[in-house]
C-alpha positions in Angstrom: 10.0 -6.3 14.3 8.4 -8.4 11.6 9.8 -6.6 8.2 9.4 -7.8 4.3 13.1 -8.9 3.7 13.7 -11.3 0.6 17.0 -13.1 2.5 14.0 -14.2 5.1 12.1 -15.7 2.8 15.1 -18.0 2.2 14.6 -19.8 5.0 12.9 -23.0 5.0 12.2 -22.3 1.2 14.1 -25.9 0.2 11.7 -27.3 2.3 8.8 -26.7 0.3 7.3 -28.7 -2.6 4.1 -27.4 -4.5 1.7 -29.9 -5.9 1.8 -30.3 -9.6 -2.6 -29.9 -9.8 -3.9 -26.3 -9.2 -1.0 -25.0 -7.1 1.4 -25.7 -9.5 -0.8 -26.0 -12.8 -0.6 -27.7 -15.7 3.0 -27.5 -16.7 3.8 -27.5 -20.3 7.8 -26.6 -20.0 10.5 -28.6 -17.8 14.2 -29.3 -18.4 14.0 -33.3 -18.3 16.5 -34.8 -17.0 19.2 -32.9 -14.9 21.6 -33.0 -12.2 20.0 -31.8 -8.8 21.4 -29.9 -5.8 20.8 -30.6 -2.2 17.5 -29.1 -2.0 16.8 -31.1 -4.6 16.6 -28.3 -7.4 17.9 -29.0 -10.7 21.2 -27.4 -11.3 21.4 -27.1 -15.3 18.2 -25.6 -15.9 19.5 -21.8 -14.4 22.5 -22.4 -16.7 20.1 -23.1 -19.6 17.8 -20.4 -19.0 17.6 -17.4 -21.3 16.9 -14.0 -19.5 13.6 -13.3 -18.9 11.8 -9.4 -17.9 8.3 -10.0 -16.8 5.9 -6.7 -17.1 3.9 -5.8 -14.1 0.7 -3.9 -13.6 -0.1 -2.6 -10.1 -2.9 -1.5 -8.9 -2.2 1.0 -6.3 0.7 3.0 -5.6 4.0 1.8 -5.3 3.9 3.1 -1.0 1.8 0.6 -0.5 1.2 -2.7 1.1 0.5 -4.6 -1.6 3.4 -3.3 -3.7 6.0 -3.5 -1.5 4.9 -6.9 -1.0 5.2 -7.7 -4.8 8.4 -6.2 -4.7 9.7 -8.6 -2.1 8.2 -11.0 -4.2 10.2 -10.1 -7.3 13.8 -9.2 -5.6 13.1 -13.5 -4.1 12.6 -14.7 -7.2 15.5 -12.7 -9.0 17.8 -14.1 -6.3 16.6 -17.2 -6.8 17.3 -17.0 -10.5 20.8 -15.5 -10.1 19.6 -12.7 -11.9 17.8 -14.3 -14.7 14.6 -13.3 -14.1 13.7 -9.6 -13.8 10.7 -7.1 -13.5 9.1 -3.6 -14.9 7.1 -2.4 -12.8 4.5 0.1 -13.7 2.1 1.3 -10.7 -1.1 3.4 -9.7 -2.9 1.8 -12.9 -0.3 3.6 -15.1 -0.2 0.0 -17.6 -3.5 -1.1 -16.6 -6.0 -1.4 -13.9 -7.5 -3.9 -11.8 -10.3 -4.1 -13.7 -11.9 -5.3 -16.7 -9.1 -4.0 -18.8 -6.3 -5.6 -16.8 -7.8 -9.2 -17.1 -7.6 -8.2 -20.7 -4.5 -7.0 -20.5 -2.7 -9.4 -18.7 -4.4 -12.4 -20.5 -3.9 -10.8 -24.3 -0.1 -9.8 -22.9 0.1 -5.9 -22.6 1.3 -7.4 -19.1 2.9 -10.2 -18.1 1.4 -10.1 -14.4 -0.4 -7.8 -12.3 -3.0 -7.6 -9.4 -6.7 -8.1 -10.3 -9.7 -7.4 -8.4 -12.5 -9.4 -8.9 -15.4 -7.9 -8.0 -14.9 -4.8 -10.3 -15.8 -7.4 -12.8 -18.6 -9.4 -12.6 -19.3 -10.1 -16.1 -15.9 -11.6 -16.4 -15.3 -13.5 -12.9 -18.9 -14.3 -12.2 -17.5 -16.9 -9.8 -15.0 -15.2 -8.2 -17.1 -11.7 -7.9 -20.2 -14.3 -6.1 -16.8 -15.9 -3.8 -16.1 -12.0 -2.9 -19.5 -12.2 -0.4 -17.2 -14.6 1.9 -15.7 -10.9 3.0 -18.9 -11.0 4.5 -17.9 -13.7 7.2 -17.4 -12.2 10.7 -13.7 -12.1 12.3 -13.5 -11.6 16.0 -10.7 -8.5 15.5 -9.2 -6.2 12.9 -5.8 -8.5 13.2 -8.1 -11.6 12.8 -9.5 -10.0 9.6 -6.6 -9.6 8.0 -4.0 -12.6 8.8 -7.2 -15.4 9.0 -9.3 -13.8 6.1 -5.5 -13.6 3.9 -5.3 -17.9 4.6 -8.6 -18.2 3.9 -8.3 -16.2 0.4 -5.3 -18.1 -0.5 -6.5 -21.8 -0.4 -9.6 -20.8 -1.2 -8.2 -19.7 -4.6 -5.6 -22.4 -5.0 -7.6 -25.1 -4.0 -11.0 -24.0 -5.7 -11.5 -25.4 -9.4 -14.2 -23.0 -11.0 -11.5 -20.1 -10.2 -8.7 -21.5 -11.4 -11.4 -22.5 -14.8 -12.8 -19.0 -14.8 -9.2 -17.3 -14.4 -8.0 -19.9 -17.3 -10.7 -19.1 -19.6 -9.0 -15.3 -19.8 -5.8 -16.9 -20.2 -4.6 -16.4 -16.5 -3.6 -17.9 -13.5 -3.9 -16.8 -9.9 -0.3 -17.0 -8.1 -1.6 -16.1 -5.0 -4.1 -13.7 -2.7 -4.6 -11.7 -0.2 -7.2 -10.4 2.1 -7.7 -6.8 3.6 -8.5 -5.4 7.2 -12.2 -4.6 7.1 -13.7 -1.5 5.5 -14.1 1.6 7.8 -15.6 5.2 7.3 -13.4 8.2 7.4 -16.1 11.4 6.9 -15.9 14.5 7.3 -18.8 15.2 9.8 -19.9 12.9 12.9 -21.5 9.8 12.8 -22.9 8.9 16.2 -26.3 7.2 15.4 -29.0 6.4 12.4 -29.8 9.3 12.4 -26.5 10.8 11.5 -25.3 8.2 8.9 -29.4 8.6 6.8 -28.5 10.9 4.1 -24.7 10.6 4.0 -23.2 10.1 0.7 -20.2 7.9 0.8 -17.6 6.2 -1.9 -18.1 2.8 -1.9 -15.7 0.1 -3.6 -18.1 -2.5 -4.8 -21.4 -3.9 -4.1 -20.9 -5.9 -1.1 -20.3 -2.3 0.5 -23.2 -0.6 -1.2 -25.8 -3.0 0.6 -24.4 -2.1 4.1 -24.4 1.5 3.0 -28.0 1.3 2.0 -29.1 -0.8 5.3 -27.8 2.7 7.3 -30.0 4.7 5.0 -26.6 6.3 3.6 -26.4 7.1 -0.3 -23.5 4.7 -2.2 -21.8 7.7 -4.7 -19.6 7.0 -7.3 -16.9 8.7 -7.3 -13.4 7.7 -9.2 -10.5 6.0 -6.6 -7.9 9.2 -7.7 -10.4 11.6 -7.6 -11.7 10.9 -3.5 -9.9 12.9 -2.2 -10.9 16.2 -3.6 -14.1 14.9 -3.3 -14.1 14.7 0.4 -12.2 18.1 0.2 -15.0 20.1 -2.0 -18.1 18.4 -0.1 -18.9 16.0 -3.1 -19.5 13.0 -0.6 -19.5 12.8 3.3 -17.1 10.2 3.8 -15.2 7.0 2.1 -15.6 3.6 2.6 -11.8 1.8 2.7 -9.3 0.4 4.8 -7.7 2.2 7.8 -4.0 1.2 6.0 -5.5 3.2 3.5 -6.2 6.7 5.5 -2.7 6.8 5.2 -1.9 6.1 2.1 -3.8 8.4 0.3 -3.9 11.4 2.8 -7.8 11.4 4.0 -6.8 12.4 7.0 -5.8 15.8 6.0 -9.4 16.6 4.9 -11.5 14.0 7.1 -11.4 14.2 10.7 -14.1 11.7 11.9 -13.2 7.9 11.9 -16.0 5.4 12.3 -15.4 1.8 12.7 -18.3 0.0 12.0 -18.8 -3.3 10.9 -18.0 -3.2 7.5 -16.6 -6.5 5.8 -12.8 -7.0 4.1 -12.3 -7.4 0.6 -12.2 -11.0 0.6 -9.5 -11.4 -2.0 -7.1 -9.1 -4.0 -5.6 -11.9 -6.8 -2.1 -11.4 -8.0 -2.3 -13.3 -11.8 0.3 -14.3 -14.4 -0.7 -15.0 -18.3 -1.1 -18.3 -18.8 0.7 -18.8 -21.8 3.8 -17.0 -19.9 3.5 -19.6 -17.1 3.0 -22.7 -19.3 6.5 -21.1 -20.9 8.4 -21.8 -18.0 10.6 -24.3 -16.7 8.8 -26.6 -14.2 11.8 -25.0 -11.6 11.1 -21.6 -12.3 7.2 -22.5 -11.7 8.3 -23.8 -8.3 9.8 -21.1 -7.3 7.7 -18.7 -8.3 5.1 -20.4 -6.3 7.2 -21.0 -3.4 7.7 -17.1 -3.1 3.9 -16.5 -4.1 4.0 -18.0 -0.5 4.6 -15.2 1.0 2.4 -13.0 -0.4 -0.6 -13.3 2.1 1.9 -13.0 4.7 4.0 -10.0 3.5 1.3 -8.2 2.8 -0.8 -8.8 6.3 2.5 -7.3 8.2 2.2 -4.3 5.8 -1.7 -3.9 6.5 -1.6 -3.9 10.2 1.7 -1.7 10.2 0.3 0.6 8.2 -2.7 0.4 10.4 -0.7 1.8 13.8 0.2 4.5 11.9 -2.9 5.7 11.3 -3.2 5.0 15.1 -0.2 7.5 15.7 -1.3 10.3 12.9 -5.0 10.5 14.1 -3.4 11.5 17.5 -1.6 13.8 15.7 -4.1 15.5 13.3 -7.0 15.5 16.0 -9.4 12.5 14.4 -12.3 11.9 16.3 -12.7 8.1 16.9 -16.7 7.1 17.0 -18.5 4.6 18.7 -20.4 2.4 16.3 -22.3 0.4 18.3 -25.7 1.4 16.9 -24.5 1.1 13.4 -23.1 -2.5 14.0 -26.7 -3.7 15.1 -28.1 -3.1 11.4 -24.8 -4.2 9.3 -24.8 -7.2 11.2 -28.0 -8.2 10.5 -27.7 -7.5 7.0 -24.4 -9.5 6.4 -25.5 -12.0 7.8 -28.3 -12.1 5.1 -25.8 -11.6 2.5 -24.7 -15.1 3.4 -27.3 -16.4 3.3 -28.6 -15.1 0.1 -25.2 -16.6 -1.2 -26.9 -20.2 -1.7 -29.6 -18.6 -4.2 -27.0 -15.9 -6.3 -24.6 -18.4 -6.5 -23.5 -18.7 -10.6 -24.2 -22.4 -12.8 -20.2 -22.9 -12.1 -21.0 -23.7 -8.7 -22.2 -27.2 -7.7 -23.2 -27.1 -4.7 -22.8 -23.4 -3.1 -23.9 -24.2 0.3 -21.1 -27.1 0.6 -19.0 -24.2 -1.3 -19.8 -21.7 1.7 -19.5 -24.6 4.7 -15.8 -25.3 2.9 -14.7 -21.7 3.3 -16.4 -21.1 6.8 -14.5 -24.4 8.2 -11.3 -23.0 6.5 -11.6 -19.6 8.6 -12.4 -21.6 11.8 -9.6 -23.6 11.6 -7.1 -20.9 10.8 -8.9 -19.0 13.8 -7.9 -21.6 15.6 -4.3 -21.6 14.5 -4.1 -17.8 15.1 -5.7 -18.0 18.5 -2.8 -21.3 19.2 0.4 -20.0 17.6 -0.7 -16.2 17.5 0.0 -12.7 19.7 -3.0 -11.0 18.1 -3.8 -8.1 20.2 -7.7 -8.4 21.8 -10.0 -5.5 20.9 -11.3 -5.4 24.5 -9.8 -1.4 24.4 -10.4 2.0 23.4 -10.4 2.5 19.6 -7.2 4.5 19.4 -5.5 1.8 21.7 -6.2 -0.9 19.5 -5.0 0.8 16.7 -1.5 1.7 18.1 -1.2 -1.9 19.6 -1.1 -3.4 15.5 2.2 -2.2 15.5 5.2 -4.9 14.6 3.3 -7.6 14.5 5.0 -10.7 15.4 3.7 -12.9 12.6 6.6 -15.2 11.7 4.5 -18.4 12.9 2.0 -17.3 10.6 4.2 -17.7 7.3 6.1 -21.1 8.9 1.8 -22.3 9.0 1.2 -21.1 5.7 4.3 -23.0 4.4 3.0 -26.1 6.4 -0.5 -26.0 5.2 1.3 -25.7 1.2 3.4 -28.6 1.5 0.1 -30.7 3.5 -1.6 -30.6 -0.3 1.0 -32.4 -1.8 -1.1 -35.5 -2.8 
């Protein structure tokens, strides 16, 4: 079984070197001149180091995928650091959330670091909110979704200049991303056909959701992310829009007992950022680190995803969900991501040069790490019942997928 254990991400770690342009940044601290381990670290600059606690804002809860995988994240690089750098940890939005106000927060220093979501603010990441309609992009499985679309995500933000400019300009920088499984409904009444879903009123997350809701004649509802549930429980809304992992997480399944897959897309990428000024404050050594372990990110939190994703497998057997055939549904949301695409060349902000060559760049990246998976990976094949599928997620062998990501980080070094 594939777990999230810092004393595994030592391995092979030496091994990697991070460029010095946008995966690395531009580095204002550094030790100068020092004696150097085997690995070719320097070995005065640890001893130099004043003691350092970094603030953290999460997002979501600490249960979940993504937080455990920050976790990870942190215990790797306070190993790393013999103990010199540490973390305080504040989750379910408690510091800020991962919104407008944690961009703010994180770039004006309330936080040192925390997750931000892009498209919940357009008027501050105009390009990264436009990149966000890549979740559009269609992925063969679930599986695919996640570990492919999480690659994807993460070059796409390390490599891509207007995001590391627009991130900058709120005094941030993107460590790494991460993609999600696609977005699936979980109602409370069945969904079989067009008829069924006209008239539904469902939570959505952002608008890339909102025009496939609107293509199946259901009604987008806002509804606040804490408060969902006891929406679902009082008849507010019909159904939510979000991750299987997430069924779990937050308990729908207690008051929501019909699961529709349909063809919804992924959020495309979740951003984990540091203040600027913070990073720029570090040693070049600790930046290296820190952006060796931001490594693992995609990877650690892809194995949380699709674990997370068998259990809701095992607990709809359990509390009696009714899985539904979306076939019918599929037809129109595929029709109308694909025009989302499309549409991408004429939305696309003034930052972006050339959005079609922008779009060709991340389709060619997903093909070739469709490839890779299909190669190197033991993806299960959707070509089985719903509830299968779901239960064969479980420990997913994904160890070749974190050795690639490794390989593909150390094949930018110029």
């Amino acid at each position: 079984m594939t777990s999230i254990q810092s004393s595994a991400r030592m391995v092979g770690v030496a091994a990697i070197a991070v460029s010095t342009s946008l995966f690395l940044g531009a580095c204002t601290g550094g030790s100068g001149a020092a004696e150097r381990n085997e690995s070719g670290t320097s070995t005065t600059w640890l001893e130099d180091l004043e003691p350092i606690e970094l603030t953290v804002s999460h997002n979501p809860p600490e249960k979940t995928p993504s937080a455990q995988a920050a976790l990870a994240f942190q215990r790797a690089v306070t190993e790393r650091t013999d103990g010199k750098v540490t973390f305080e940890n504040f989750f379910a939005s408690s510091l800020l959330t991962a919104g407008a106000d944690g961009i703010d927060g994180i770039g004006t220093g309330t936080a040192d670091m925390g997750d931000i979501v892009p498209f919940y603010s357009p008027a501050e990441l105009p390009v990264s909110t436009w990149a966000s309609n890549l979740g559009a992009v269609r992925y063969d499985t679930l599986a695919e979704s996640q570990v492919v679309g999480s690659a994807a995500s993460f070059f796409d933000y390390m490599e891509s200049e207007p995001i590391a400019e627009e991130f900058a300009s709120h005094n941030l920088k993107v460590l790494a991303t991460n993609a999600t499984t696609p977005y699936e409904l979980i109602c409370t009444k069945p969904i079989d056909s067009l008829d069924d879903a006209k008239g539904t009123r469902v939570r959505a997350a952002g608008p890339i959701w909102t025009v496939g809701l609107e293509a199946l004649g259901m009604i987008p509802t806002t509804v606040a992310f804490g408060e969902v549930y006891e929406a679902l429980q009082r008849g507010v809304i019909d159904c939510t829009l979000i991750p299987a992992f997430g069924f779990i997480d937050y308990n729908y399944l207690d008051v929501a007992k019909h699961h529709i897959p349909a063809n919804f897309p992924h959020t495309q990428a979740m951003a984990w950022a540091i203040n600027l000024d913070v990073w720029n404050s570090f040693p070049v050594e600790l930046q290296r680190i820190i952006q060796e372990e931001a490594v693992h990110m995609p990877y650690d939190v892809s194995v949380g995803h699709l674990e997370k994703t068998a259990e809701f497998g095992e607990a709809s057997e359990k509390s009696g969900i009714v899985h539904h055939d979306p076939a019918e549904l599929n037809k129109v949301l595929d029709k109308r991501y694909s025009d989302v695409l499309k549409d991408m060349v004429s939305t696309a902000p003034a930052q972006i040069d050339d959005p079609q060559s922008y779009i060709d760049t991340y389709v060619a990246r997903v093909d070739d790490w469709r490839t890779r998976t299909k190669e190197l990976g033991n993806l299960p094949e959707q070509g089985q019942t719903i509830q299968d599928y779901y239960l064969s997620l479980k420990d997913p062998d994904l160890d070749w997928y974190l050795n690639e990501l490794r390989e593909s980080v150390r094949s930018k070094i110029p």
